[in-house]
N, C-alpha and C positions, 0 to 999 in steps of 0.2 A: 248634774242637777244643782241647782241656787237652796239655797239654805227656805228662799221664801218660797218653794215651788214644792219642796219637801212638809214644809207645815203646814202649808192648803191642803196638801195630799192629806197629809197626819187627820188636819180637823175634817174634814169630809169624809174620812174612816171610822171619827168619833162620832158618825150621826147628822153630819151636813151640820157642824157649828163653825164653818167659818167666817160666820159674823160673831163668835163669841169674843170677845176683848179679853176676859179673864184667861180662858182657854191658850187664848194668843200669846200674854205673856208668858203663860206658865208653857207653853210650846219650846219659847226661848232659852229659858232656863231648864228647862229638860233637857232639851237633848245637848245642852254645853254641857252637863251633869255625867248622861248617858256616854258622850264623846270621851270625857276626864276618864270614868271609868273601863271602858273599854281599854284605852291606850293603857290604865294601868293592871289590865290583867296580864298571865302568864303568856297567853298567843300575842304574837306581833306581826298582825298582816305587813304583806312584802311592800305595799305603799309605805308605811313608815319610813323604813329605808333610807338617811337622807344622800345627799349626795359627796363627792368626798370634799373636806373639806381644808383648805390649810393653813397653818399658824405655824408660829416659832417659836423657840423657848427663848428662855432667856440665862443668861452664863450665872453659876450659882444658884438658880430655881428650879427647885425639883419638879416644883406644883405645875400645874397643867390645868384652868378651871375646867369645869365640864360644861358644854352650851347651857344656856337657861332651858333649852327644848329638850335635855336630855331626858329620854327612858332608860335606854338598854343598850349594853350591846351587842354586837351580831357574833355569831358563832364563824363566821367567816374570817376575823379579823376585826380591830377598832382603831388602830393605831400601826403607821407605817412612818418609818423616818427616810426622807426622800435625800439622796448625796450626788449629784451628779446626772440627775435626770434617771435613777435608780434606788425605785422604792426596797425598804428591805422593812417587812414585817418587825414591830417591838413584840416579846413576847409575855403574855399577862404574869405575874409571878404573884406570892403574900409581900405585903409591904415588907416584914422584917427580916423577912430571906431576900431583896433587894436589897436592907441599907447593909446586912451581913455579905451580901454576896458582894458589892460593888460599893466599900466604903471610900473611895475616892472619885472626884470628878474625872469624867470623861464622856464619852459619846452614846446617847440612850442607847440601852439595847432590850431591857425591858422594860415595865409599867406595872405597876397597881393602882388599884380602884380605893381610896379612902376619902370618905366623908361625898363632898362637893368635888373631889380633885381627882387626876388622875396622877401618879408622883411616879417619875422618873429614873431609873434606876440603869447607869449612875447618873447624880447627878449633870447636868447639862455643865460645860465647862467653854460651852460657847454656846452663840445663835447657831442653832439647826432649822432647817425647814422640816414641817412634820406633816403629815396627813392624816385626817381624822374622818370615821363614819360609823354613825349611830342609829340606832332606830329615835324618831324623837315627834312630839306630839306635835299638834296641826293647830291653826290657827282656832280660837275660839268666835265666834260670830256673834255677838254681845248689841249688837245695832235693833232697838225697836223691830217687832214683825209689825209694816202695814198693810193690808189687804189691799189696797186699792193704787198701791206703787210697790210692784216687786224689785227687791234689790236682787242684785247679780252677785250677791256675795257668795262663796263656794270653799270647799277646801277636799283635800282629798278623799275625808269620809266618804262626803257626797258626790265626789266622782267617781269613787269604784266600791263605795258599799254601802250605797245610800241603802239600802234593802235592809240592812242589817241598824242602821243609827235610825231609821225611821220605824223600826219595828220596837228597839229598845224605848224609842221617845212614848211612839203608842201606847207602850205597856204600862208605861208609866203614868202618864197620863188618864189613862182608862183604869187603874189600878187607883188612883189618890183623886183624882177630879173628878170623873165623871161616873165613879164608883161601880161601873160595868166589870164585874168579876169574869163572867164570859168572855166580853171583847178582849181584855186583858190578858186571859188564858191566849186568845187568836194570833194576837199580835206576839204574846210567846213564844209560841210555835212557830211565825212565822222569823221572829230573831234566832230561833233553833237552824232553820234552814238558811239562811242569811249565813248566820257565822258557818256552818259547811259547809259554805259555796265560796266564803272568803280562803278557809283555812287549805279547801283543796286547791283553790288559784295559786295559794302561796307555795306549799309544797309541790304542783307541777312547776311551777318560776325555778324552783329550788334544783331540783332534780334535773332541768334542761340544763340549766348552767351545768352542774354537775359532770351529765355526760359530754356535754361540750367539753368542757377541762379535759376530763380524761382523754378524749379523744385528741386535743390537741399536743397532750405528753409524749 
């Protein structure tokens, strides 16, 4: 679904206002609001996920930036140092049990998470190739809503949870604009069912993988 195909939807929920202008911007700025906070709650649907991704260090820097689209990361792994066409897992440690554990340069072999960075332990004593993957937020759609020229703009939400970012926008919306305490409770409800229909997607994704592995040990 298009970002503009979701807020015709949204204002036609609100009452058939999609000729409201006001409505429309405040459409806009909703749901980039509702998207922000979603991504930074504790669940991370499986779409976040990014894909992996690679960089290299540099000899003498421990630091590592983290994307600008960084959330989270996955319990699967974040960080693999690739030698040979042979990824070998870094392993998460506390920063000061790395700089104690591996006070001398040599070849990652684990990571901590401080600040903005992820830092290296030990440090890097040459270029490595590394692999990286995060869960990390989605494009914001910041473009004018016009009624009368839909753009094609989209991003993951709204391919696999539009149900759940058009329910959050609703609520909102019907909660502070158009002061409908009812519809607002509806559109609630309907983000209640929305996020259990995401979070069971994610955990059956989670558990196929799973048995797959095992089965292929």
């Amino acid at each position: 679904m298009t970002r503009d195909d979701a807020i015709e939807l949204i204002l036609a929920r609100l009452g058939q206002r999609q000729n409201d202008e006001a409505l429309q911007s405040a459409a806009v700025l909703e749901m980039n609001l509702a998207q922000k906070q979603l991504e930074r709650g504790a669940f991370k649907p499986w779409f976040l996920l990014s894909e992996l991704r690679d960089t290299v260090t540099q000899a003498g820097e421990e630091r590592l930036a983290l994307p600008a689209d960084y959330l989270q990361e996955a319990e699967n792994g974040a960080l693999w140092l690739v030698q040979n066409g042979v990824r070998t897992e870094l392993v998460k440690t506390d920063y000061e049990l790395g700089l104690q554990q591996y006070p001398n340069a040599g070849v990652p072999k684990k990571y901590s998470l401080n600040g903005k960075y992820l830092r290296l332990h030990p440090t890097p004593d040459a270029v490595y190739s590394l692999q990286s993957q995060f869960f990390v937020s989605q494009p914001l759609i910041t473009v004018a809503y016009n009624p009368t020229v839909h753009g094609t703009d989209t991003n993951a939400w709204l391919t696999y949870a539009e149900d759940w970012l058009i329910a959050e926008t609703g609520k909102a919306l019907a909660a502070a604009y158009t002061r409908d305490t009812e519809l607002a409770v509806i559109f609630g409800g309907m983000a209640t069912e929305a996020r259990t229909r995401v979070m069971t997607d994610t955990v059956a994704r989670e558990e196929a993988n799973y048995q797959r592995s095992m089965g292929d040990a």
